[in-house]
N, C-alpha and C positions, 0 to 999 in steps of 0.2 A: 227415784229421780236423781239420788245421788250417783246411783250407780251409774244413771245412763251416760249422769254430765264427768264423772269419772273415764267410764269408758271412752266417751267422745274423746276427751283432752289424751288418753294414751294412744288413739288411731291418729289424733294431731300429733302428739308430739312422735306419733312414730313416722309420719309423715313426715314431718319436718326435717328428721332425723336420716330419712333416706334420701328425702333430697338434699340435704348439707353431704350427704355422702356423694350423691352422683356431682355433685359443685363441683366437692371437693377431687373426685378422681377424674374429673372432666379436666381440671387445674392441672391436675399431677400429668395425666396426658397430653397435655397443651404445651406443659412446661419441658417434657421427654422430649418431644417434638421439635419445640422453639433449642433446645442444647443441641439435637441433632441437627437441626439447620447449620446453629453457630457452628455444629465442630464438622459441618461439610466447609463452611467457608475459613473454618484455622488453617482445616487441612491442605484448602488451596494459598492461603497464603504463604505457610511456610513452604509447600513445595516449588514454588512461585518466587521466591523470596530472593533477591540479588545483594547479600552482604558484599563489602565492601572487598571483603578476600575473593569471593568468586567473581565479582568485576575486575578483577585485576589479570584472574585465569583468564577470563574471557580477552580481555584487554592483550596481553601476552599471546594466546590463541590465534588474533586477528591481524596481530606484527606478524606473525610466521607464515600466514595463508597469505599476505598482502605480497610477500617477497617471493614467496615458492610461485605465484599468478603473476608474477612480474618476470620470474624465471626462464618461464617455459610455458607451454598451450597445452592444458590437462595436467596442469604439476598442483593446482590448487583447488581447491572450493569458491576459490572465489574467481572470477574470471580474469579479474584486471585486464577488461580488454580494449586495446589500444582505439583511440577515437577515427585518427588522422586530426584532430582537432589542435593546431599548433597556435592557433591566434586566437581571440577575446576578443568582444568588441571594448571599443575604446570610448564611449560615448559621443564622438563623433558623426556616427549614424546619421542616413536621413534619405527621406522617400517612404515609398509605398510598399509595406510586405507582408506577406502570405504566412501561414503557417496552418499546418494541419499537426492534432496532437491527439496520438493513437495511444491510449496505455491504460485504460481498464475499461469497465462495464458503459461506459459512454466514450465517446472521441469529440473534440473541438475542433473549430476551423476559427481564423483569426484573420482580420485584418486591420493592420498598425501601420499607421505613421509617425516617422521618428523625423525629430527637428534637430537633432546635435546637442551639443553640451548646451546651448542655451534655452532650447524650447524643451527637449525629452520626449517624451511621448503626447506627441501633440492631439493623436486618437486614434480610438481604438474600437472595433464591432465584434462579436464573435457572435459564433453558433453550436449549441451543444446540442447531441443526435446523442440519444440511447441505441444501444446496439441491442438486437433482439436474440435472446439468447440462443436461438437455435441457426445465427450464426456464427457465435464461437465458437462453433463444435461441430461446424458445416463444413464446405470448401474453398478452397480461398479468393477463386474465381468469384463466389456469393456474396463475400466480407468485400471485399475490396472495389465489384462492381458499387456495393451498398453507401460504401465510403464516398467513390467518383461522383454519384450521383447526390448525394448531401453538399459535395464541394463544389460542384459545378452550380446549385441553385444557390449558395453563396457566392461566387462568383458575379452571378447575375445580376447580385443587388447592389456592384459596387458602382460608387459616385461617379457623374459623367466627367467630372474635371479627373477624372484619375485615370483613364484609360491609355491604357501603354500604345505609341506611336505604332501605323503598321506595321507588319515584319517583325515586332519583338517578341517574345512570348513573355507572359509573366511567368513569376517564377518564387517558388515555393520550398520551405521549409519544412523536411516531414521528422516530428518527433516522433519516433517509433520505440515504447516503453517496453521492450522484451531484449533478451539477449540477442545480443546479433554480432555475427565476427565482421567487424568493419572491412572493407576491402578496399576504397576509397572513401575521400569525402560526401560522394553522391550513389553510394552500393554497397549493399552489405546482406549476409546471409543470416536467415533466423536459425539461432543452435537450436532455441526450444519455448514451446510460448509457458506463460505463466500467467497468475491470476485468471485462473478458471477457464482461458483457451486450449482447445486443444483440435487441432486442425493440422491434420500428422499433412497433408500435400503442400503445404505452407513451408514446410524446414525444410532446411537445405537450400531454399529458393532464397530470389534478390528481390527484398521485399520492394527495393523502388520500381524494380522490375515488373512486378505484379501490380503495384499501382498502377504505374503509367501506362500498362497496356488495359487496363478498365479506364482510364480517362481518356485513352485513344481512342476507345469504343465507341464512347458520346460524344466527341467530338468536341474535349476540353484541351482547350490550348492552352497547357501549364506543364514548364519544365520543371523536375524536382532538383534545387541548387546543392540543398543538403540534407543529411542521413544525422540524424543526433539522436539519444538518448532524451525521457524529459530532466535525468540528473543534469547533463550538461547545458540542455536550456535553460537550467533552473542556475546556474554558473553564469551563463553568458549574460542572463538577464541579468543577477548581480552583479555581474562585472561593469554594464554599461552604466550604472547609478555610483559605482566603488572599489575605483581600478584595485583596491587590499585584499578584494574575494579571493580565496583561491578553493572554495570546495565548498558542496550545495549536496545537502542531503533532502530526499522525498518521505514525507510519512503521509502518505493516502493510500487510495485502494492498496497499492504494495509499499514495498520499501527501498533504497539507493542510496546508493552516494556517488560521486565524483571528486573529483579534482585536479590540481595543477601539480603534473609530475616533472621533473629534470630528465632530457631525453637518453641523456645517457647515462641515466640509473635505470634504466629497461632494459635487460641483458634481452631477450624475445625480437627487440627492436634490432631489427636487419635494415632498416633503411636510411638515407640520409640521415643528418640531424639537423631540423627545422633552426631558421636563422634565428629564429625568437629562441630556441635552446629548451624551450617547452611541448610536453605531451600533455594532453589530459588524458584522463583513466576513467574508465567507466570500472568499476569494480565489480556490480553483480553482486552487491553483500548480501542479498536476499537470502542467498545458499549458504550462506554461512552455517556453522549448527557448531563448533566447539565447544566445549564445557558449557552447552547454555542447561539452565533450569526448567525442564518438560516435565508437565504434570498431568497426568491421565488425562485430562479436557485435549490437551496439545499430542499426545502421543495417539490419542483415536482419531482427533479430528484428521492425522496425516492419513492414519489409512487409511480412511474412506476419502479420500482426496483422488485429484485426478492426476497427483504427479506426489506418489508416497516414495517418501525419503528425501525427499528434492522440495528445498526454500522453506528449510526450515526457522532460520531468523524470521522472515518475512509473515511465515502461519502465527507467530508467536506473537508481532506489535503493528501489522499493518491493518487499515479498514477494513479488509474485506474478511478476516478472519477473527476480528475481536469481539464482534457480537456475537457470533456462530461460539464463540467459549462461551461465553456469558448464557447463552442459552443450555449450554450445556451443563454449566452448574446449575442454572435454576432448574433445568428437567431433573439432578439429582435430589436436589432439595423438596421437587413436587413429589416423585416419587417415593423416598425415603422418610420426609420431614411432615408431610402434607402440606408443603407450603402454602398452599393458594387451594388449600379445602380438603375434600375427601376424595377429590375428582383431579387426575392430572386435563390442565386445558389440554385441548386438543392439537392448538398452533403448535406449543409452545414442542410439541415432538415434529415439526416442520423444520429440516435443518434450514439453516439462513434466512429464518424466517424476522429475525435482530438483526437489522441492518445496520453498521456503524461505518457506511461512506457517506460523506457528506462534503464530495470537493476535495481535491488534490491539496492537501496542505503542504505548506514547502518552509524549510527553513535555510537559510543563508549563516554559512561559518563563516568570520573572516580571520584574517591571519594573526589579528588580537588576541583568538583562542584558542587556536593549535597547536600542538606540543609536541607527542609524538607520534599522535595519529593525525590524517588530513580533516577524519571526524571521530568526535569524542562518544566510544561505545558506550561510556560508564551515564553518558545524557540517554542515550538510545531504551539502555534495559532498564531505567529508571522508569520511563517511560509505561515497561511493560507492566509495573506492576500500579502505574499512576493512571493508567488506562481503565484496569480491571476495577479498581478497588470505587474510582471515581463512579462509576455508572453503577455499581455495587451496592454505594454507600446507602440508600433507600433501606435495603435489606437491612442493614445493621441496625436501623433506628424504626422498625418497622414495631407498633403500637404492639402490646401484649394483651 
């Protein structure tokens, strides 16, 4: 009997013994695992990382591209391309106005009434339409017809006390968010689309051109007044709240900026010089790429893009590309670390399957904080790593 309860107690305690071992190396692999995650997200941060010396390259970088695009057409990365836009509004304003605003994965239609410096925006309706993706990538004849007909059934809902006398036409506003060589205030050519467009019969054309003959089609009686960027909407709307604005940067689906240039600091500028003495600048910073910080997430996502080498600032800190990183460090982490089990999910290998647009966010510089640039890089690339790390931070504190 002694023996058996002897034996017993060494089959337990070897039992015991083998399982403290598998604990214990289940621990030691969990712990291998959890260092490998960590030292996937070190390794993104420092390659990621914007010390104050390399904001100053970058800063420096951004002076040279802004003058050499001020220069000449093709002298730079960046476009600096002239508006026609010599006036701001004054807050003033007043009446009933249009606006259609084209510049990523959805477009708006707007209508505002402005009461002057005393009322402001006395109100205001809009309409946002998703654009389906297989017509960014369609023909433009298809986007454009698609656009008329979302604009015209807005149209149709506006108040009876607003209806413009016979004989007038209403008259409309088109923000159009891609590069375009302005050629008047009311036409202008697309160099090239961006943010996931790509609709090659579209360049070279006048994009108000191609509206208006899709709203000639259905029989929408709307003239387009003006061709803007939404950087320079995003100015003018500042301007009518605080005549100090002089430069409006965009951080949603893409990225921009604009501002208020002196016309005869534009060597490029061959025409008059506006009585106000003022240009604005559509810059096109999105292509910028100097001394910035690309880290494998950013260097692959460009090639498999639909415009590789081209806007590369913009892949780096805008909506439409910062989750599509984020996903792509956690697919390194599932694969390598076992982040999320034994099993990579299966989404999570869906590129852009991590949405991070959520609404055109805009921010307003005024001339309180400009110094040598009309916008401050050194806020922009902070940005880039306040982005990544914020939506991140879960990982870092995630239970062991």
């Amino acid at each position: 009997m002694g023996k058996v309860a002897v034996g017993a107690a060494v089959v337990c305690a070897a039992a015991v013994c083998a399982a403290a071992a598998l604990v214990v190396r289940h621990r030691m692999i969990s712990s291998r695992k959890w260092s490998r995650a960590m030292a996937i997200l070190k390794e993104f941060e420092e390659k990621s990382g914007t010390p104050l010396a390399k904001l100053r390259q970058v800063s420096d970088a951004m002076d040279v591209e802004m003058h050499a695009g001020l220069a000449s057409e093709g002298g730079s990365k960046l476009n600096m391309l002239i508006s026609f836009v010599d006036n701001l509004p004054t807050g003033d304003e007043k009446g009933l106005y249009y606006a259609l605003d084209l510049g990523g994965t959805n477009f708006r239609v707007l209508r505002v009434h402005l009461g002057g410096k005393e009322k402001g925006v006395i109100g205001q309706e809009f309409a946002e339409v998703s654009i389906p993706p297989h017509l960014m990538t369609g023909t433009s004849e298809a986007l454009f017809d698609f656009i008329a007909a979302a604009l015209a059934k807005f149209v149709a809902s506006e108040p009876e006390g607003f209806h413009p006398p016979p004989g007038r036409q209403r008259e409309l506003g088109f923000t159009f968010s891609f590069p375009v060589r302005q050629t008047s205030i009311s036409s202008g050519t697309l160099i090239k689309w961006t943010k996931g467009f790509n609709i090659e019969d579209t360049v070279g054309e006048d994009v108000v051109g191609e509206l208006t003959k899709s709203m000639e089609k259905i029989g929408l009686d709307m003239r387009i007044a003006a061709l803007v960027n939404d950087t320079i909407g995003t100015l003018a709307g500042g301007r009518f709240y605080n005549q100090d604005v002089i430069a409006a940067v965009i951080l949603g689906t893409g990225t921009n900026a604009a501002y208020v240039e002196r016309a005869h600091a534009i060597p490029k500028w061959h025409g008059l010089i506006p009585k106000s003495g003022d240009m604005v600048i559509n810059m096109e910073w999105g292509n910028f790429r100097s001394n910035l910080s690309l880290t494998e997430y950013d260097l692959a996502l460009d090639a498999e893009s639909l415009n590789p080498g081209e806007q590369i600032f913009e892949k780096l800190i805008s909506g439409m590309y910062l989750g599509e990183i984020i996903r792509r460090v956690l697919l390194k982490m599932a694969e390598e670390a076992d982040f999320f089990g034994d099993t990579v999910p299966p989404k999570l290998k869906v590129p852009f399957i991590l949405s991070s647009v959520s609404g055109e966010s805009t921010a307003l510089v005024s001339s309180g904080v400009v110094s040598k640039f009309p916008v401050n890089p050194y806020l922009v690339l902070s940005f880039y790593s306040a982005l990544y790390y914020g939506a991140l931070y879960v990982l870092y504190n995630r239970p062991t």
